[in-house]
Residue frames as qw, qx, qy, qz and C-alpha x, y, z in Angstrom:
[[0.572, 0.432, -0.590, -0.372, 43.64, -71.94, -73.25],
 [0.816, -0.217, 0.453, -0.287, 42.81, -75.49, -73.01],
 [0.109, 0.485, -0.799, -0.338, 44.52, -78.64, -74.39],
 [0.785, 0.187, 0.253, -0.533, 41.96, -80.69, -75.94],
 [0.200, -0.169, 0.908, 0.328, 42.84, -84.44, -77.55],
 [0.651, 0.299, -0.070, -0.694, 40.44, -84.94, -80.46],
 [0.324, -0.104, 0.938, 0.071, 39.48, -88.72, -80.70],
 [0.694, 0.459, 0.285, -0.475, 37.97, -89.18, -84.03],
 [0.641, 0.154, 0.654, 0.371, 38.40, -91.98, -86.53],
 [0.482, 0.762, 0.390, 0.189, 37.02, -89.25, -89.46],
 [0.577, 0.095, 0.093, 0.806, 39.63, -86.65, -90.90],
 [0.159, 0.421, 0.385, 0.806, 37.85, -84.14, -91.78],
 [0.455, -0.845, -0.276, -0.057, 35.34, -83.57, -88.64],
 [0.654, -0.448, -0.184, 0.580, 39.21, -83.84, -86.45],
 [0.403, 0.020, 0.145, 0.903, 40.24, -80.99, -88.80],
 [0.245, -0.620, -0.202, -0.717, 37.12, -78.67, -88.38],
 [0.504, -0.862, -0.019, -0.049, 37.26, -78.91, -84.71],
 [0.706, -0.142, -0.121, 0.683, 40.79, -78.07, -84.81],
 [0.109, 0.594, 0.413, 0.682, 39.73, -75.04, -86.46],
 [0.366, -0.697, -0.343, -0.511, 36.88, -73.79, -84.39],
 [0.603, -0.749, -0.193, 0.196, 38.98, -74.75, -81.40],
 [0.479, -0.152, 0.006, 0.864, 42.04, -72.79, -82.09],
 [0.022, 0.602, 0.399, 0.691, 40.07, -70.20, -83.22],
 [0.575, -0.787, -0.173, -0.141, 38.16, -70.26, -79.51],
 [0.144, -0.737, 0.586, -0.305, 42.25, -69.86, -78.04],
 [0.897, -0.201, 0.333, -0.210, 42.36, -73.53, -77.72],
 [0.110, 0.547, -0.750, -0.356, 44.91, -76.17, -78.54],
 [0.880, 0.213, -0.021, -0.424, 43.86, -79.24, -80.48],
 [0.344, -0.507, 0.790, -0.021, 45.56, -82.37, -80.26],
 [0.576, 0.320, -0.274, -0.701, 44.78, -85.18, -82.83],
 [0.057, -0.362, 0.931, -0.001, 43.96, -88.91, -83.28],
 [0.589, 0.085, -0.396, -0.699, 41.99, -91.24, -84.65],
 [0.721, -0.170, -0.669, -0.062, 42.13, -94.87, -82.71],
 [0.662, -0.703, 0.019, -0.257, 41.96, -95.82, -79.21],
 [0.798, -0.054, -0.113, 0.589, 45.41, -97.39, -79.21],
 [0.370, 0.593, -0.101, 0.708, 46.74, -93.94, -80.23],
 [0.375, -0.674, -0.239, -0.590, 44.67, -92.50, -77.55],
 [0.834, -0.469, -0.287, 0.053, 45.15, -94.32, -74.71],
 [0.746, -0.059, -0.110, 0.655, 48.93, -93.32, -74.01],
 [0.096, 0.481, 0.185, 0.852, 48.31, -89.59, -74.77],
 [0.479, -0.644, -0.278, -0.528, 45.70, -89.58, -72.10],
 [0.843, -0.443, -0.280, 0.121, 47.55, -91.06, -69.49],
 [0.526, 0.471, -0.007, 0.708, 49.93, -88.95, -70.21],
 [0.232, -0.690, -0.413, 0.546, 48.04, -86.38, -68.02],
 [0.245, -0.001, 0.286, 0.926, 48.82, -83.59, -70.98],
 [0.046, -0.343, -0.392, -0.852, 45.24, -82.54, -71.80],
 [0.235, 0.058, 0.537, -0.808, 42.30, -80.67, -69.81],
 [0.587, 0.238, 0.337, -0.697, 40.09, -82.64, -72.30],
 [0.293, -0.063, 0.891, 0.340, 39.10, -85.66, -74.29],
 [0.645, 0.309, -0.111, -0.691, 36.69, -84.70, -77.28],
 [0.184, -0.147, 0.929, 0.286, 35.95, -88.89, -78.81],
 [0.572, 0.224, -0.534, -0.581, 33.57, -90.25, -81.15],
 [0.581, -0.372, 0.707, -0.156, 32.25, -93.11, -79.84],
 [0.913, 0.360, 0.130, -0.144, 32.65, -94.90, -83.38],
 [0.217, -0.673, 0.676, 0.205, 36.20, -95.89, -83.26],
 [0.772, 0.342, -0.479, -0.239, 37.56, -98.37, -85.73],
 [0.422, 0.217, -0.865, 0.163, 39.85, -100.29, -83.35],
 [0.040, -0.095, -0.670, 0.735, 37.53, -99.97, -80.00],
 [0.107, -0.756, -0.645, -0.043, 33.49, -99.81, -79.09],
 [0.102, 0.530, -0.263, 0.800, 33.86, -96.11, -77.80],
 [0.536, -0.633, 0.287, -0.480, 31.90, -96.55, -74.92],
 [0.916, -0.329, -0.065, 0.220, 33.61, -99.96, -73.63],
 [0.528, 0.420, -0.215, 0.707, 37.01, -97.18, -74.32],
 [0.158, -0.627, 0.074, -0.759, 35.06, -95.04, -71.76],
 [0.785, -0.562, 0.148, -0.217, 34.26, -97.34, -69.11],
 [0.767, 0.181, -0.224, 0.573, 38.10, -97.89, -69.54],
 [0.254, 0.421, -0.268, 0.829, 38.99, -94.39, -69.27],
 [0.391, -0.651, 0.051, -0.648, 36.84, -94.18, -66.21],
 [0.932, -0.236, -0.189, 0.200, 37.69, -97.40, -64.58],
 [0.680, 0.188, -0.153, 0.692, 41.52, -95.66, -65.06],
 [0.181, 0.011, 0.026, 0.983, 40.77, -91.87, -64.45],
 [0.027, 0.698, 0.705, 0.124, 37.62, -90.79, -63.11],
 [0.180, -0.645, 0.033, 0.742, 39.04, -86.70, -63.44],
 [0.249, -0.239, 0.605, 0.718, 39.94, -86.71, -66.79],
 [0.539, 0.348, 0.255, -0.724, 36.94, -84.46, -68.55],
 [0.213, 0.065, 0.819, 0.529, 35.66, -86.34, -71.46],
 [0.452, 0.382, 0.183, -0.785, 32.99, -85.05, -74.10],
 [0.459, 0.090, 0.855, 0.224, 31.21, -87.64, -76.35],
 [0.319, 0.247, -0.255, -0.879, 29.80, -86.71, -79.62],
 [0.379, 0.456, 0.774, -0.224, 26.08, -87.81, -80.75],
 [0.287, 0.319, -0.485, -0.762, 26.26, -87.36, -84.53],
 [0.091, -0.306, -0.937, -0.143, 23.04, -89.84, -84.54],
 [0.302, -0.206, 0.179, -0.913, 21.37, -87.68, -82.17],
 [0.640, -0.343, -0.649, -0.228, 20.08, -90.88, -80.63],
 [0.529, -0.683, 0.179, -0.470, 18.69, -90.81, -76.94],
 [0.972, -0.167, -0.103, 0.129, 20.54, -94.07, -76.34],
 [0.701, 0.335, -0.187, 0.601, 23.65, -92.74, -77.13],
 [0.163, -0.622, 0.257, -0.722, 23.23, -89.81, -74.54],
 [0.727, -0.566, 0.223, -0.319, 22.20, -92.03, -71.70],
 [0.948, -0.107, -0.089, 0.288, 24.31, -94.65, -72.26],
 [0.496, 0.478, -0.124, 0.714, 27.18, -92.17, -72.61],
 [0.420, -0.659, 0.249, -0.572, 26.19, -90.34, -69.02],
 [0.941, -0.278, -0.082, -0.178, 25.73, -93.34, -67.96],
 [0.907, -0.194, -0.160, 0.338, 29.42, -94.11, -67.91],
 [0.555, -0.414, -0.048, 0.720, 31.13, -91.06, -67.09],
 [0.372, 0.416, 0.165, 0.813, 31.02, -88.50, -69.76],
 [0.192, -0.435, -0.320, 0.820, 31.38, -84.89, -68.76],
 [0.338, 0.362, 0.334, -0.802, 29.48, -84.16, -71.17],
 [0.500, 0.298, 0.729, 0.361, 27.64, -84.91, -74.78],
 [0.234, 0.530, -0.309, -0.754, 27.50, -82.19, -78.11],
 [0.551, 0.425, 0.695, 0.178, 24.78, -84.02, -80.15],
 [0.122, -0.098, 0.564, 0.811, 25.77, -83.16, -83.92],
 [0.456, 0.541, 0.078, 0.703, 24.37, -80.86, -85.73],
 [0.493, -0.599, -0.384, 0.500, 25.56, -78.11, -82.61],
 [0.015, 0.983, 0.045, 0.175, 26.12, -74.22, -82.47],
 [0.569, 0.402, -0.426, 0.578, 29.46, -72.98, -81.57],
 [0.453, -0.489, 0.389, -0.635, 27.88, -71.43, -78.25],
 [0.916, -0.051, -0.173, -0.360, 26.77, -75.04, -77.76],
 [0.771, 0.407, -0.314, 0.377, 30.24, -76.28, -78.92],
 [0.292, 0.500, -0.450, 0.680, 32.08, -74.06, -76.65],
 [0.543, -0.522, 0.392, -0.529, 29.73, -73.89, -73.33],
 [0.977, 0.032, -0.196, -0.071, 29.94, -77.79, -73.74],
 [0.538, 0.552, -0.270, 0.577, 33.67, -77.50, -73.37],
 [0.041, -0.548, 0.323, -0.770, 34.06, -74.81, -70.81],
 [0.616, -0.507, 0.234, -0.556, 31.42, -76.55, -68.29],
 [0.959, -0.040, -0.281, 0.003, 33.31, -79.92, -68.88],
 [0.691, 0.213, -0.397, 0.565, 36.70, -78.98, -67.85],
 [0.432, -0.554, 0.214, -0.679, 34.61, -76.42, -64.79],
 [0.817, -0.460, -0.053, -0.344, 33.17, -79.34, -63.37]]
């Protein structure tokens, strides 16, 4: 079982992957800004950071070349509910462990997951 912080400004996505991961034997952890976020992670508590990179108080990816500047261990997976190719390179580009471009499979969902917190 893994302990997974969901960083997403939208209610309703954070609660359907809370779901699907507690379902998969996973715990879900919730939150919606990068203030919240930021303490929680440093925290060292989770084996993964799921984030949106549309945050309301933060760019997400100038939050990521934070959390990598701080923690270059700490797995992080970026969603790509655009399913733009920018957003996937620019997101590799600064660290993510991995990227689940929306709309995804739960095999998808879960090997995404499993090979972020492997590597």
């Amino acid at each position: 079982m893994a302990r997974i912080l969901l960083l997403l400004p939208d209610h309703d996505q954070r609660r359907a992957l809370d779901r699907i991961l507690s379902e998969g034997g996973h715990a879900a952890f919730q939150t919606a800004t990068a203030d919240d976020a930021r303490p929680l992670i440093e925290s060292g508590q989770y084996d993964l950071v799921m984030m949106d990179p549309d945050l309301p108080d933060q760019d997400g990816f100038s939050f990521l070349r934070d959390l990598r500047a701080r923690n270059d261990r700490q797995p992080i997976v970026v969603l790509n509910r655009y399913a733009k190719v920018a957003t996937t390179l620019l997101a590799r580009g600064l660290g993510a462990s991995g990227i689940l471009t929306m709309p995804f499979t739960r095999g998808e969902f879960f090997t995404t997951i499993d090979d972020a917190i492997a590597a």
